[in-house]
C-alpha positions as CSV (number, residue, x, y, z in Angstrom):
1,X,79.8,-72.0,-14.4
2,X,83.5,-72.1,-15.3
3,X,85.1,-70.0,-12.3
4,X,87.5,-67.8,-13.9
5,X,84.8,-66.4,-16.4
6,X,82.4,-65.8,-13.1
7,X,83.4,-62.5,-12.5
8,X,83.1,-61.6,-16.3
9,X,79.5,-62.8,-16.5
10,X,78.5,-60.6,-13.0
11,X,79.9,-57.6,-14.5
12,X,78.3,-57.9,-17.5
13,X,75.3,-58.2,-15.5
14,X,75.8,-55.2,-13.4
15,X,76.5,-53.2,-16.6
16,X,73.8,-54.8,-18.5
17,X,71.3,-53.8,-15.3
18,X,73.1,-50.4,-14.8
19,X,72.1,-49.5,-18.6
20,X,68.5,-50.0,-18.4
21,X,67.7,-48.1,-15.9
22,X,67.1,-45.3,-18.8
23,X,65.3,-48.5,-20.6
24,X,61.7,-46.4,-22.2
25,X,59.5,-49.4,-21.3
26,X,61.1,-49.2,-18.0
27,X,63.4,-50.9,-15.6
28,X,61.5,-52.9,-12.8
29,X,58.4,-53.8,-15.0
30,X,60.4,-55.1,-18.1
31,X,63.7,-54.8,-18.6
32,X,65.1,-56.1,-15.2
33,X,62.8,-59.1,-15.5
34,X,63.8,-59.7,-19.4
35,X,67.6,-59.5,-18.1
36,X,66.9,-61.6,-15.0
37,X,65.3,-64.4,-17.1
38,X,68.3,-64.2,-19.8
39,X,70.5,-65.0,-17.4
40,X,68.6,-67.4,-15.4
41,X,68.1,-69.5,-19.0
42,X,71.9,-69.4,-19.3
43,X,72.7,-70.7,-15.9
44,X,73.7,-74.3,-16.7
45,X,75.7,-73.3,-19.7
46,X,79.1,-75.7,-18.5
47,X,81.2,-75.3,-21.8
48,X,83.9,-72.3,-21.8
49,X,83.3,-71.6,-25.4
50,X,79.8,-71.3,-25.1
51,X,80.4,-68.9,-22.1
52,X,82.5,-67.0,-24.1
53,X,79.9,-66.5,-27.3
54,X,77.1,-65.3,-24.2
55,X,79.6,-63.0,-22.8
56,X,79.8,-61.5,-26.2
57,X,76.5,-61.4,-27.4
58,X,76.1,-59.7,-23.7
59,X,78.7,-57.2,-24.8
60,X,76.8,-56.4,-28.1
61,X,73.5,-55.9,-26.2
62,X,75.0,-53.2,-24.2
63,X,76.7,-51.7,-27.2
64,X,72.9,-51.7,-28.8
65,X,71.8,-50.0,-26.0
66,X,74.3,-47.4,-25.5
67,X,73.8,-46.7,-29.2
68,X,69.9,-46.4,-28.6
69,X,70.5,-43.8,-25.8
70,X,72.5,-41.9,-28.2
71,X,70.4,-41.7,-31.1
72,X,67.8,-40.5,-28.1
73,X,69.8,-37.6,-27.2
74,X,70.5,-36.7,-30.5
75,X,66.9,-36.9,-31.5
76,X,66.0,-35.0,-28.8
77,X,69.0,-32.5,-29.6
78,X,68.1,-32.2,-32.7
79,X,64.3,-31.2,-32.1
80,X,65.6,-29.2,-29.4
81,X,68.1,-26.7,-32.0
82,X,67.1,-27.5,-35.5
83,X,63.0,-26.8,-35.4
């Protein structure tokens, strides 16, 4: 791995394995396996550029996720006041 992007890809994986802990199939049966394996698959990846394009698609999983913890809330918000 290309050594200044190092601590980019770690703390997408910290933040990637921070937001699914809330994950509804759960964290250490499916998502933290799932993640661990992404990652794993991407470990030879020597190119800067295509570093880059898993760094963002990494970024646009954890906005996907953020955004599927807020519908939750709002769902549940929304059963919650408006019955």
């Amino acid at each position: 791995m290309s050594q200044p992007l190092r601590p980019q890809v770690i703390a997408l994986y910290k933040q990637l394995a921070y937001l699914g802990r809330e994950y509804p199939a759960g964290y250490n049966n499916f998502f933290r396996p799932k993640l661990k394996a992404a990652f794993m698959k991407k470990k030879d990846l020597k190119d800067e550029e295509e570093i880059k394009k898993s760094i963002a698609m990494g970024e646009y999983v954890c906005k996907e996720l953020e955004m599927m913890y807020y519908l939750r809330k709002y769902r549940t918000m929304r059963k919650r006041y408006v019955a």
